[in-house]
TIRO-613740 format. One record per residue (C-alpha): residue number from 1; chain; x negated, y, z negated. Coordinates in steps of 0.2 Angstrom, whole numbers, plus 2048, in hexadecimal, padded with zeros to 3 digits. Layout:
// residues N
resi: NUM | chain: A | xx: X | yy: Y | zz: Z
...
***
This chain:
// residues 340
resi: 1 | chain: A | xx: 748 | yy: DE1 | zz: 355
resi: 2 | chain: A | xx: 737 | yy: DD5 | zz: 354
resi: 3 | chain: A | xx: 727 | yy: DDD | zz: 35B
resi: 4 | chain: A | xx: 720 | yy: DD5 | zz: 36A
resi: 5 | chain: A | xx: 70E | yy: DD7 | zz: 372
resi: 6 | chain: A | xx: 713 | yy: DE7 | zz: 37C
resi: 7 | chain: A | xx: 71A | yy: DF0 | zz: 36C
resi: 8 | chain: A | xx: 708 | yy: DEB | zz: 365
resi: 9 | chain: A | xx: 6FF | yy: DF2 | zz: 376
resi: 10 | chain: A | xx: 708 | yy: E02 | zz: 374
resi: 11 | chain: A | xx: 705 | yy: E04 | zz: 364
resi: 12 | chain: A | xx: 6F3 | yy: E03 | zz: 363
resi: 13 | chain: A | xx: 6F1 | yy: E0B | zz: 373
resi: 14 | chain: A | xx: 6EA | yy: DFD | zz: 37D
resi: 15 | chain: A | xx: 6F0 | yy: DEE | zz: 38C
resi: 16 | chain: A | xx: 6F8 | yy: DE1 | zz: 387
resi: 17 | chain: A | xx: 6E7 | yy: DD5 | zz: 38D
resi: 18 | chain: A | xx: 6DC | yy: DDE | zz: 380
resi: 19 | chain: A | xx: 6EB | yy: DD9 | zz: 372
resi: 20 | chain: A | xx: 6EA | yy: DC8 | zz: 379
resi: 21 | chain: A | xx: 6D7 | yy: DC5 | zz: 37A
resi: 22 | chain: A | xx: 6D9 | yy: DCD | zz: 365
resi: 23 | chain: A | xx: 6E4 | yy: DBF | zz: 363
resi: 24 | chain: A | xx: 6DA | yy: DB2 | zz: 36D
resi: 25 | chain: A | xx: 6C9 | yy: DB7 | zz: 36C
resi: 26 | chain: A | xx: 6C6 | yy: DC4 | zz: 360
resi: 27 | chain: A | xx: 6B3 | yy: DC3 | zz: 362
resi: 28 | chain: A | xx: 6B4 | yy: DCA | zz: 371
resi: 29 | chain: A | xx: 6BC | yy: DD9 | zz: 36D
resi: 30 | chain: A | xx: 6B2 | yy: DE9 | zz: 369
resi: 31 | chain: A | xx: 6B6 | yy: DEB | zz: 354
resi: 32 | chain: A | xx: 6BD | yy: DFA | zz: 357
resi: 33 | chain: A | xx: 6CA | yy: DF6 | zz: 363
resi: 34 | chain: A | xx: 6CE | yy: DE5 | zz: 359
resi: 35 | chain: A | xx: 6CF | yy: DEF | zz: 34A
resi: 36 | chain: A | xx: 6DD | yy: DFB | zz: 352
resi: 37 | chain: A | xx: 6E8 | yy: DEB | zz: 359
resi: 38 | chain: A | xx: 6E7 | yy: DE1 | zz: 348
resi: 39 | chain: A | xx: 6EE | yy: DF1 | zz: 33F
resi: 40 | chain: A | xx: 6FC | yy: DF2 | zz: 34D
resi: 41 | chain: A | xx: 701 | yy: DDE | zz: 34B
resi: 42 | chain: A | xx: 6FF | yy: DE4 | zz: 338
resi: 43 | chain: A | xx: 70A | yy: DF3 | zz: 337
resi: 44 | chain: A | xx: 717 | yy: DEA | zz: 343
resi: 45 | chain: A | xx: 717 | yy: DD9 | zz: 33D
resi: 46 | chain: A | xx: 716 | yy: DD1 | zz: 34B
resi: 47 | chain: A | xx: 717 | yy: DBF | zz: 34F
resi: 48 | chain: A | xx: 70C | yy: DBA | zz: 35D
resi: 49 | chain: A | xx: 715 | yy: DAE | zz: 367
resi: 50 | chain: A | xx: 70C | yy: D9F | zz: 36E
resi: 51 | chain: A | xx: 713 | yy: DA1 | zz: 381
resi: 52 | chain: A | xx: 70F | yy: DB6 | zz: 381
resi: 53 | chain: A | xx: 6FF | yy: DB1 | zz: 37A
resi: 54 | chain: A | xx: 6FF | yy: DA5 | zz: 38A
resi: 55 | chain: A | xx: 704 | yy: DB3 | zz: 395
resi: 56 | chain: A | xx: 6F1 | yy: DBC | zz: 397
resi: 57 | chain: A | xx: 6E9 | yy: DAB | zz: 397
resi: 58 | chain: A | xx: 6F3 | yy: D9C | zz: 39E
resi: 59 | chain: A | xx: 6F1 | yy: D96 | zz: 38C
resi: 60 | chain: A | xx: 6FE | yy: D90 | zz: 380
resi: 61 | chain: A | xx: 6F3 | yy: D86 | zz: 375
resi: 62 | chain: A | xx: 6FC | yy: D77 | zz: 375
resi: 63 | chain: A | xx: 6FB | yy: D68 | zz: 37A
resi: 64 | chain: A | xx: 708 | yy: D5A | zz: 381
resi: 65 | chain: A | xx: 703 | yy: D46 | zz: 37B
resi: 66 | chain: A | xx: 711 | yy: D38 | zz: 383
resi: 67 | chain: A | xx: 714 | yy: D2A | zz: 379
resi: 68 | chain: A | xx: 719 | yy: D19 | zz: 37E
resi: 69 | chain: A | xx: 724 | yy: D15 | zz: 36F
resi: 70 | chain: A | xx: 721 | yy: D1F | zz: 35F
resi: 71 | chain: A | xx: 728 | yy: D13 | zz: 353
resi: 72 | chain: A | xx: 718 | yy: D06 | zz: 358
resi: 73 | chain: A | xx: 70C | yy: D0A | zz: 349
resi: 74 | chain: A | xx: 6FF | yy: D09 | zz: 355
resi: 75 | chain: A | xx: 701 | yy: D1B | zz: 35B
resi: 76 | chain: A | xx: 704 | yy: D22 | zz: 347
resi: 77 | chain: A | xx: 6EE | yy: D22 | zz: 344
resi: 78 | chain: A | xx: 6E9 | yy: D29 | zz: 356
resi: 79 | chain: A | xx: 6F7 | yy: D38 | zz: 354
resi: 80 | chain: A | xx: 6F0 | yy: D3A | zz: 343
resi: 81 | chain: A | xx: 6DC | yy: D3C | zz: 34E
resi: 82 | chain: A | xx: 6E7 | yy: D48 | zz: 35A
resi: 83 | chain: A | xx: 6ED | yy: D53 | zz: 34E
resi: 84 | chain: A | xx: 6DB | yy: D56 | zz: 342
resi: 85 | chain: A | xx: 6D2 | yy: D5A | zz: 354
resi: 86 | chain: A | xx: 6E0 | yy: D65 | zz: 35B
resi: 87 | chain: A | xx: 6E1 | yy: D6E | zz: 34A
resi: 88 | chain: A | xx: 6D0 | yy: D70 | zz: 34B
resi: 89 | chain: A | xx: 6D1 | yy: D7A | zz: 35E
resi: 90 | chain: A | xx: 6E2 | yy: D81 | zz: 359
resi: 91 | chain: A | xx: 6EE | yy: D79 | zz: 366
resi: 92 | chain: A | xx: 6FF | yy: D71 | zz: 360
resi: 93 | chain: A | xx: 704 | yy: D60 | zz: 366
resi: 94 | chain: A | xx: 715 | yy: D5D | zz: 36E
resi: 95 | chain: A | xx: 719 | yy: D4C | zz: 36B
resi: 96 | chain: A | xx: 724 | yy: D41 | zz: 37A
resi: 97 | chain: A | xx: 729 | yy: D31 | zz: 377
resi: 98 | chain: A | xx: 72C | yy: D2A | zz: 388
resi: 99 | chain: A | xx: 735 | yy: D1A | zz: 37F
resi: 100 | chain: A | xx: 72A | yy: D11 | zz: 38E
resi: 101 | chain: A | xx: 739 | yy: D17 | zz: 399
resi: 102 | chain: A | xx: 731 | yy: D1D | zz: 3AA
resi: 103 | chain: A | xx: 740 | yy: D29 | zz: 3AB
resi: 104 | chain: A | xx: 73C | yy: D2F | zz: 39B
resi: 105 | chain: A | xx: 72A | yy: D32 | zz: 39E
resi: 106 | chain: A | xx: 72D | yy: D3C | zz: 3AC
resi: 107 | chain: A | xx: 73B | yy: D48 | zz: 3A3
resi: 108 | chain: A | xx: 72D | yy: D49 | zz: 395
resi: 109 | chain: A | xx: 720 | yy: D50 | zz: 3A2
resi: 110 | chain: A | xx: 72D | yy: D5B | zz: 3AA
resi: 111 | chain: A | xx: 730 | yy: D64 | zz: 396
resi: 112 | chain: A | xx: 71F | yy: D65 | zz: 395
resi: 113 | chain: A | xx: 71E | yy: D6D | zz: 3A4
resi: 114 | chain: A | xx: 72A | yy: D7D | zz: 39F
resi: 115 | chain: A | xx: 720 | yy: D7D | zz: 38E
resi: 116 | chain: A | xx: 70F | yy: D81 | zz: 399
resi: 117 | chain: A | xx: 705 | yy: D75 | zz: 38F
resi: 118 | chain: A | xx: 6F3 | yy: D74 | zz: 392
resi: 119 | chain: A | xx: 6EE | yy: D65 | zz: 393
resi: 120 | chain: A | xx: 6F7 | yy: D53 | zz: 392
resi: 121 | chain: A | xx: 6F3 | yy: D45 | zz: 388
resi: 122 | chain: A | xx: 6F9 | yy: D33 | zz: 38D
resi: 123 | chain: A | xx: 6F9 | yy: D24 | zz: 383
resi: 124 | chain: A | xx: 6F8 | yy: D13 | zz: 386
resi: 125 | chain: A | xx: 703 | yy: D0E | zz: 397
resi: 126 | chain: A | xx: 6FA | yy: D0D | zz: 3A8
resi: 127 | chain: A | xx: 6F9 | yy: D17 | zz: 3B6
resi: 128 | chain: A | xx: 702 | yy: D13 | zz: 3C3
resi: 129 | chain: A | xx: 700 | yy: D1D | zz: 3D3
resi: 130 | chain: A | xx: 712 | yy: D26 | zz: 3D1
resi: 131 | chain: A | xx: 70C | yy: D2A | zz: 3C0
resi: 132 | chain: A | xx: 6FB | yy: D31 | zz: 3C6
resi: 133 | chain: A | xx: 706 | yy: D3E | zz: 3D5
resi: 134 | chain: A | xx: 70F | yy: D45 | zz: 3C4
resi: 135 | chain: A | xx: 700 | yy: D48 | zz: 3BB
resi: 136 | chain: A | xx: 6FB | yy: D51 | zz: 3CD
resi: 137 | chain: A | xx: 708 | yy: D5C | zz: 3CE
resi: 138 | chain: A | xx: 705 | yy: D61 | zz: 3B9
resi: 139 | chain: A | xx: 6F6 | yy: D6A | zz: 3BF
resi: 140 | chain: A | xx: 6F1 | yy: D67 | zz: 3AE
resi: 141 | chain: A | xx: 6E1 | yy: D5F | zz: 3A5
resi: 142 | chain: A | xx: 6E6 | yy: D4B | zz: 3A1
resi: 143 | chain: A | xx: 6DE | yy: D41 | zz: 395
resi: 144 | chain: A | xx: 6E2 | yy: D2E | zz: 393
resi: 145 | chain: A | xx: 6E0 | yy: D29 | zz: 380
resi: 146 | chain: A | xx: 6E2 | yy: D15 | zz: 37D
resi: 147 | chain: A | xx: 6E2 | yy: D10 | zz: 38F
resi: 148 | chain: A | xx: 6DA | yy: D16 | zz: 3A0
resi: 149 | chain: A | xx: 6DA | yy: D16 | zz: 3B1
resi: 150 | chain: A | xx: 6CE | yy: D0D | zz: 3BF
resi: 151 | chain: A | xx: 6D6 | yy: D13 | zz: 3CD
resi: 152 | chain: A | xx: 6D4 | yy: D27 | zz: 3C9
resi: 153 | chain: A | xx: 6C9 | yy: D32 | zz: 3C0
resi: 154 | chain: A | xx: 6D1 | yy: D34 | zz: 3B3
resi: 155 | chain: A | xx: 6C8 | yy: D38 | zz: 3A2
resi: 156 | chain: A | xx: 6CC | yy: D2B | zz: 393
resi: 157 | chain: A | xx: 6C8 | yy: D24 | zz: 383
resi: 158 | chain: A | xx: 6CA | yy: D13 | zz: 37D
resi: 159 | chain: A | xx: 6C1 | yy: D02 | zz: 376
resi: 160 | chain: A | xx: 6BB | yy: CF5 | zz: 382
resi: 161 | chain: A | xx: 6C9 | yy: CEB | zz: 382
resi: 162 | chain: A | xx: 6BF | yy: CDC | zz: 38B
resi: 163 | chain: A | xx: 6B1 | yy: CDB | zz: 37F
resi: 164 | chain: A | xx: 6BB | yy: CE0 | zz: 36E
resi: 165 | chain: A | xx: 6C6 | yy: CD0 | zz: 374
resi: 166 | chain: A | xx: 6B6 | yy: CC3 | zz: 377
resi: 167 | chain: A | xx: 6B1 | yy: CC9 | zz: 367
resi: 168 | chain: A | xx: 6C0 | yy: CC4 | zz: 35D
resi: 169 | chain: A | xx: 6C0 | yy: CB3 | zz: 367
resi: 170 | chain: A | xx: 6AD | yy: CAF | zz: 365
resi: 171 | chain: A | xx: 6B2 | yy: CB5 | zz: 350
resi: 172 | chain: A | xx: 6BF | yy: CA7 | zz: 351
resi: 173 | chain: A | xx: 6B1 | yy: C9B | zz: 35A
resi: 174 | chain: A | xx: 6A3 | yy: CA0 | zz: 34F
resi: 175 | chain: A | xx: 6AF | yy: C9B | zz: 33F
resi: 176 | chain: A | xx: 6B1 | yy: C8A | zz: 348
resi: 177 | chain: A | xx: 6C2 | yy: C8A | zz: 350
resi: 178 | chain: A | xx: 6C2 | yy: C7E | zz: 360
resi: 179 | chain: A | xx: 6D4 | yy: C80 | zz: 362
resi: 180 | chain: A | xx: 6D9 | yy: C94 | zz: 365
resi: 181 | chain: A | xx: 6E8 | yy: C9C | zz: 36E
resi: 182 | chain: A | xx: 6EC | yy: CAC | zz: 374
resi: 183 | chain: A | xx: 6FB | yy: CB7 | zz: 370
resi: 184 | chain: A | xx: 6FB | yy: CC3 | zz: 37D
resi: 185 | chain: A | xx: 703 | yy: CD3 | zz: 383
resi: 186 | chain: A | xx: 70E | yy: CD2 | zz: 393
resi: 187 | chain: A | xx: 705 | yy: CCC | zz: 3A3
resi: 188 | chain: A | xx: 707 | yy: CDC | zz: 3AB
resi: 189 | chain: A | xx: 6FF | yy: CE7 | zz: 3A2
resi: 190 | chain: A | xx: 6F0 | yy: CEC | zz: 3AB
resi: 191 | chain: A | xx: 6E7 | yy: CF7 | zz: 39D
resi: 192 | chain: A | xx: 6E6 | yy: CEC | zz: 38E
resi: 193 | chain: A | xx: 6EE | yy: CDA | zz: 391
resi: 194 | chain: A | xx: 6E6 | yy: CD5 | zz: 39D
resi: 195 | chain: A | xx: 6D3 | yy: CDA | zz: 396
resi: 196 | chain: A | xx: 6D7 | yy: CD2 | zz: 388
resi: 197 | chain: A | xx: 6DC | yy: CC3 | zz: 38D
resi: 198 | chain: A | xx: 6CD | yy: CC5 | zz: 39A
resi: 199 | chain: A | xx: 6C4 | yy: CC7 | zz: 38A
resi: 200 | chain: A | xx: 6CB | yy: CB6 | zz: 381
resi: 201 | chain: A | xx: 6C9 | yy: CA9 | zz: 390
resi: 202 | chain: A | xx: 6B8 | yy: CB0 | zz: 393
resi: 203 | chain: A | xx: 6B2 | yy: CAE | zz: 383
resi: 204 | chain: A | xx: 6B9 | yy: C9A | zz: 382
resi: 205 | chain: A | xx: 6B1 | yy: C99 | zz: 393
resi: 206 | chain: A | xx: 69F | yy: C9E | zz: 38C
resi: 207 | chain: A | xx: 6A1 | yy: C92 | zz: 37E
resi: 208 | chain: A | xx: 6A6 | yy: C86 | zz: 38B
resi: 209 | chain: A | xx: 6B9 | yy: C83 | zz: 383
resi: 210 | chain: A | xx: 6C8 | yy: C7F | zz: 38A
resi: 211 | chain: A | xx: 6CF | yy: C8E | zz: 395
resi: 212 | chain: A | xx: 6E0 | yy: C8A | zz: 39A
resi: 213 | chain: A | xx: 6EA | yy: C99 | zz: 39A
resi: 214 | chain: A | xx: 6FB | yy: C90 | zz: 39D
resi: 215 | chain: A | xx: 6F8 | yy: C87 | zz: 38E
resi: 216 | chain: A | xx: 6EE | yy: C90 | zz: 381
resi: 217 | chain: A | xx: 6F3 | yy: CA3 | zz: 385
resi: 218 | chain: A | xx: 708 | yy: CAA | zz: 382
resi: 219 | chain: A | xx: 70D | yy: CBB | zz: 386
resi: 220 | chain: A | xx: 719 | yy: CCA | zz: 382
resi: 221 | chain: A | xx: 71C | yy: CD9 | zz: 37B
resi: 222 | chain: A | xx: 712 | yy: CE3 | zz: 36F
resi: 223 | chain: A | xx: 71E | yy: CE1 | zz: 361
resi: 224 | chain: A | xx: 721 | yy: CD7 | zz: 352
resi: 225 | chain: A | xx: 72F | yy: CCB | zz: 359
resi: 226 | chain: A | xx: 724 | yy: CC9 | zz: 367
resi: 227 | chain: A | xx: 717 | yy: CC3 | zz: 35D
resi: 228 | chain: A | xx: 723 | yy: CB5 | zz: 353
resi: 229 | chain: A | xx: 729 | yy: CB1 | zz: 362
resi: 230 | chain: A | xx: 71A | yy: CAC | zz: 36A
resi: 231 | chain: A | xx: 713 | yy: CA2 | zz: 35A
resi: 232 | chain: A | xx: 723 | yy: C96 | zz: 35D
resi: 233 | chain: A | xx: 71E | yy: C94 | zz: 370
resi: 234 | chain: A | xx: 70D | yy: C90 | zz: 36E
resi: 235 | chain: A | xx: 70D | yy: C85 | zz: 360
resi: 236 | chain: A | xx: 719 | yy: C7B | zz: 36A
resi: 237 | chain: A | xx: 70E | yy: C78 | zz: 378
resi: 238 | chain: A | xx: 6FE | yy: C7A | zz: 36D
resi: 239 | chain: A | xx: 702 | yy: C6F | zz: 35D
resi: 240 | chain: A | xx: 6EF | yy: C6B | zz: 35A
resi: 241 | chain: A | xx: 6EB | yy: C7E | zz: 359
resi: 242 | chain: A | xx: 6E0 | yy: C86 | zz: 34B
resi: 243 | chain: A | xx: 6DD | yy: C99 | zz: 34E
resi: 244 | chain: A | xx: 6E7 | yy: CA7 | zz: 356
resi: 245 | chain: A | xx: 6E2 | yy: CB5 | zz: 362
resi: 246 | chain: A | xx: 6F1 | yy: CC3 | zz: 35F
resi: 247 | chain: A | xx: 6EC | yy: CD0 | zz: 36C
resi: 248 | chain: A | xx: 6F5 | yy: CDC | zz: 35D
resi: 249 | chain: A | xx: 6F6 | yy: CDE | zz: 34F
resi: 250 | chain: A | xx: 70B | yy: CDD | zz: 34F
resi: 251 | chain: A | xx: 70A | yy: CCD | zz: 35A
resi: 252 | chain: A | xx: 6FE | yy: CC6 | zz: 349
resi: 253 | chain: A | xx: 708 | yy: CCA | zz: 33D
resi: 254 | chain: A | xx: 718 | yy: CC4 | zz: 347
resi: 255 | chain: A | xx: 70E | yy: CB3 | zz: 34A
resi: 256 | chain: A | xx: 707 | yy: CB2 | zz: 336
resi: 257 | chain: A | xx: 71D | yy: CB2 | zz: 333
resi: 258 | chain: A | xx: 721 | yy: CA6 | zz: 33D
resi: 259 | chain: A | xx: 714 | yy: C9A | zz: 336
resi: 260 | chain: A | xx: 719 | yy: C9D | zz: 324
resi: 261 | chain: A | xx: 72B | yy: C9A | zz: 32B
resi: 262 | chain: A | xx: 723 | yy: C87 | zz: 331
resi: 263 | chain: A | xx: 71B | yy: C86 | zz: 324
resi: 264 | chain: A | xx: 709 | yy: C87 | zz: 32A
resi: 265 | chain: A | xx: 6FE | yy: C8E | zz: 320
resi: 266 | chain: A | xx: 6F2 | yy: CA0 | zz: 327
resi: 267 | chain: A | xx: 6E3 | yy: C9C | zz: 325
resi: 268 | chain: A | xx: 6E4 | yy: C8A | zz: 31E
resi: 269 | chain: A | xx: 6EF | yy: C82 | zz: 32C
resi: 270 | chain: A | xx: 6EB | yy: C90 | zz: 33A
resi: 271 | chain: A | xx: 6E0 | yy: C9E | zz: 33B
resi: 272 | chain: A | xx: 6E7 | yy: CB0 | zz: 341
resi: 273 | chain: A | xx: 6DD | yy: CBE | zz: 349
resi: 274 | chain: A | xx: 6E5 | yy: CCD | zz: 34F
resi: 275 | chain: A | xx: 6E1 | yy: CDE | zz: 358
resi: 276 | chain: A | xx: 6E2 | yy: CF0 | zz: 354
resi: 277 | chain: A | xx: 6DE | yy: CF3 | zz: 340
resi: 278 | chain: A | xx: 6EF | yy: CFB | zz: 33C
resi: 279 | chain: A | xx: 6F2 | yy: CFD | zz: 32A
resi: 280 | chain: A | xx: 6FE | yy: CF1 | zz: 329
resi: 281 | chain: A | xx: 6F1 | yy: CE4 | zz: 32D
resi: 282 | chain: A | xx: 6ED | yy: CE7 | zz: 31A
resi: 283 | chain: A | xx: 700 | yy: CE5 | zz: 312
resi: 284 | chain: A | xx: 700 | yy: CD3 | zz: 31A
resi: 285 | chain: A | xx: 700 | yy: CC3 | zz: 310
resi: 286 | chain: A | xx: 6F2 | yy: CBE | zz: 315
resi: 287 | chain: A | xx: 6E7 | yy: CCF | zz: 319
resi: 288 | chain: A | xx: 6E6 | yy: CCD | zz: 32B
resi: 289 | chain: A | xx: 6D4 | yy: CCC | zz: 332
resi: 290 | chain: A | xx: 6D4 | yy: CD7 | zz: 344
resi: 291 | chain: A | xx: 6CB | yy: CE0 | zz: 350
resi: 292 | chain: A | xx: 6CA | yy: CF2 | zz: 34A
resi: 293 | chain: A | xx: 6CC | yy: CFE | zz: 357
resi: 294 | chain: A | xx: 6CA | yy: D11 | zz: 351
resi: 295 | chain: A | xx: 6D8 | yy: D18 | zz: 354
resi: 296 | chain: A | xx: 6D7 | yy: D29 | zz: 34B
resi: 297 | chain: A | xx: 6C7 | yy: D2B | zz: 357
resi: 298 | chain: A | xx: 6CE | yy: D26 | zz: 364
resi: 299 | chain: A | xx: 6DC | yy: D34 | zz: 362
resi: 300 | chain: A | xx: 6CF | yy: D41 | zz: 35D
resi: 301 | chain: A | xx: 6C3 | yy: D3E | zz: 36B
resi: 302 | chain: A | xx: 6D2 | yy: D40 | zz: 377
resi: 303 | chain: A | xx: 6D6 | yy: D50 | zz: 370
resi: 304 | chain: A | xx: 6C4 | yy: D56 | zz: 372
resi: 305 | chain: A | xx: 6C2 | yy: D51 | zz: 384
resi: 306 | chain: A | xx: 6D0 | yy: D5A | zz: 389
resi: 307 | chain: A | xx: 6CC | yy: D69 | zz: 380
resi: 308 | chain: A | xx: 6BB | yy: D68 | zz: 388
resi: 309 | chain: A | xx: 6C4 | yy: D68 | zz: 399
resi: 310 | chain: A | xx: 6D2 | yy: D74 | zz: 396
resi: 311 | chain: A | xx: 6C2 | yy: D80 | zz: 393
resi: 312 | chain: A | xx: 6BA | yy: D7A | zz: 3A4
resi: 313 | chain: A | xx: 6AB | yy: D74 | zz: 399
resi: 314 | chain: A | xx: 6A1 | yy: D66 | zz: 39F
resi: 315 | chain: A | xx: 6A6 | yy: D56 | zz: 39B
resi: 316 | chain: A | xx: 697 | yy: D47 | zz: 39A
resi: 317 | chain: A | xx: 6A2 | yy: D37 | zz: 39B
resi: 318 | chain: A | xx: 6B3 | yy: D34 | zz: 3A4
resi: 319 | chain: A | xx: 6B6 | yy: D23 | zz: 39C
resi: 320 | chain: A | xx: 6B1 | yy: D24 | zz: 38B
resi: 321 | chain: A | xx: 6B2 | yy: D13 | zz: 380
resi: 322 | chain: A | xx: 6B0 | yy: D12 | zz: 36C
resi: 323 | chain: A | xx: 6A8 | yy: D03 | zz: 364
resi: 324 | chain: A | xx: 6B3 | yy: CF7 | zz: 35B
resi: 325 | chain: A | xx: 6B3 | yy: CEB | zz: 34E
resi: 326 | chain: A | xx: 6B8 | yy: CDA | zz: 345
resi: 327 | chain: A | xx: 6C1 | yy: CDF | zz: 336
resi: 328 | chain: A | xx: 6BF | yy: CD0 | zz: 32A
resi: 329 | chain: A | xx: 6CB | yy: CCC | zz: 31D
resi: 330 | chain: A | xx: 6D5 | yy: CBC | zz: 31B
resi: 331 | chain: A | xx: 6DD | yy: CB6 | zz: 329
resi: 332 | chain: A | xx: 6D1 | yy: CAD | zz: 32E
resi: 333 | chain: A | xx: 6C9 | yy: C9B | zz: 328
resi: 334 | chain: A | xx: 6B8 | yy: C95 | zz: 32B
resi: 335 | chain: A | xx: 6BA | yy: C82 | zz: 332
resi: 336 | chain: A | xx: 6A7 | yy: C7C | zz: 32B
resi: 337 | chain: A | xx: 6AA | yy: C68 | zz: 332
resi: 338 | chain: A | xx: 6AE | yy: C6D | zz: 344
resi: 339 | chain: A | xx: 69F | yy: C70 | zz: 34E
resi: 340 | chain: A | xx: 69C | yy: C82 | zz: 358
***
């Protein structure tokens, strides 16, 4: 039969906390008593099990992330930030994907649940306030990675969705595009959508352009389709265009195939700018210029706040933003004779 922690205990004549704390925090375990437990786990070979480790503690050292929809490429670079900061604190990630099923989700946090996570990390979607009464009922420390909430206080990371968007729409500006439209995300979408296109139409507004959102701005999904999709609507209404605001990356490179399907040049005929930095941007014909949002940091700063809260440590910031940036390649044309 395998050893467990009370085979351990007996053998090297101590409780089962004192082998816990050896396994957990050995620096706080006299050197002779730590010395007598490691030769016990040695001479026994035993295992120690994640959830017996848990049983002194409350700690299982791992941590539970849900996941709108794993096969967006969008979530592939943050897991990676997750995984390098909860390797470095020694938790494991138990990945959900929730399929952006509610249904799903809520199944996903009742498995977590019976795994006794320590802390949840959730990605992207909003909090709505049957959302929030699950995350209650967890009693667990919840981080939002890639979105946040307003209406609790709940600690997140993300870029400044607002700003990051003015910026890629005073890029297009700045390049002398008079004509811009907006391919955005789906109208009810709280957390990124909306800033952005709050973002786009403040920007024209500034640079005192056209801001008819019936006309200059399409919405959908977050996916590739979507973005084809949209092109074909907003050329039809928007012949005269020049430049492209994809509020993702997807969406750009969905709108860059529908214009080479037409016939339409990117950038000669029409510019294309999209959002996000995934690495396809860099496998497109042509390189797709974007806004760069870290998303490796992002993953890796969640994963550190939560730690920090799962240890009851102070934390500074409850809503923590990371810079972005234009990410220049050659989607993008300047338009010299058209004035700024």
């Amino acid at each position: 039969m395998n050893s467990n922690i009370k085979d351990v205990a007996r053998h090297a004549a101590v409780s089962i906390s004192t082998v816990s704390r050896v396994m957990n925090m050995p620096d706080k375990v006299a050197k002779e008593t730590r010395d007598k437990v490691l030769n016990a786990i040695r001479e026994l070979n035993y295992m120690p099990n994640a959830l017996a480790r848990g049983l002194i503690f409350k700690r299982t050292k791992s941590l539970g992330v849900l996941i709108p929809d794993i096969s967006n490429m969008f979530y592939s670079e943050m897991l990676h930030g997750m995984e390098a900061a909860a390797h470095e604190q020694n938790y494991n990630l138990i990945l959900c994907n929730t399929d952006n099923n509610k249904t799903r989700m809520m199944e996903s946090l009742s498995v977590l649940k019976e795994k006794q996570i320590d802390g949840l990390i959730f990605t992207s979607e909003p909090i709505y306030p049957d959302y929030h009464e699950l995350f209650l009922k967890l009693q667990i420390p919840i981080v939002l990675a890639a979105t946040h909430s307003l209406e609790y206080d709940l600690p997140s990371v993300k870029v400044n969705d607002v700003q990051a968007s003015y910026d890629a729409t005073e890029y297009l500006i700045k390049n002398g595009h008079r004509q811009i439209g907006m391919i955005c995300g789906s109208i009810t979408d709280q957390v990124t959508a909306m800033p952005r296109l709050q973002g786009f139409l403040g920007a024209l507004k500034v640079h005192q352009m056209e801001a008819d959102m019936e006309k200059l701005v399409e919405f959908g999904s977050y996916k590739f389709e979507d973005g084809y999709h949209s092109m074909h609507k907003l050329l039809e209404k928007y012949p005269d265009i020049t430049a492209v605001f994809a509020a993702g990356d997807e969406r750009a490179l969905g709108a860059i195939s529908y214009l080479h399907e037409k016939g339409k040049s990117v950038p000669e005929d029409i510019s294309v700018i999209g959002f996000d930095n995934l690495r396809l941007s860099q496998m497109s014909i042509p390189k797709l210029t974007t806004v760069g949002q870290p998303l490796y940091e992002i993953g890796y700063l969640a994963v550190e706040k939560l730690d920090h809260l799962i240890q009851k440590e102070h934390v500074p910031e409850l809503r923590t933003y990371v810079d972005h940036q234009i990410v220049e390649r050659q989607s993008v044309k300047t338009r010299n004779h058209e004035s700024v």
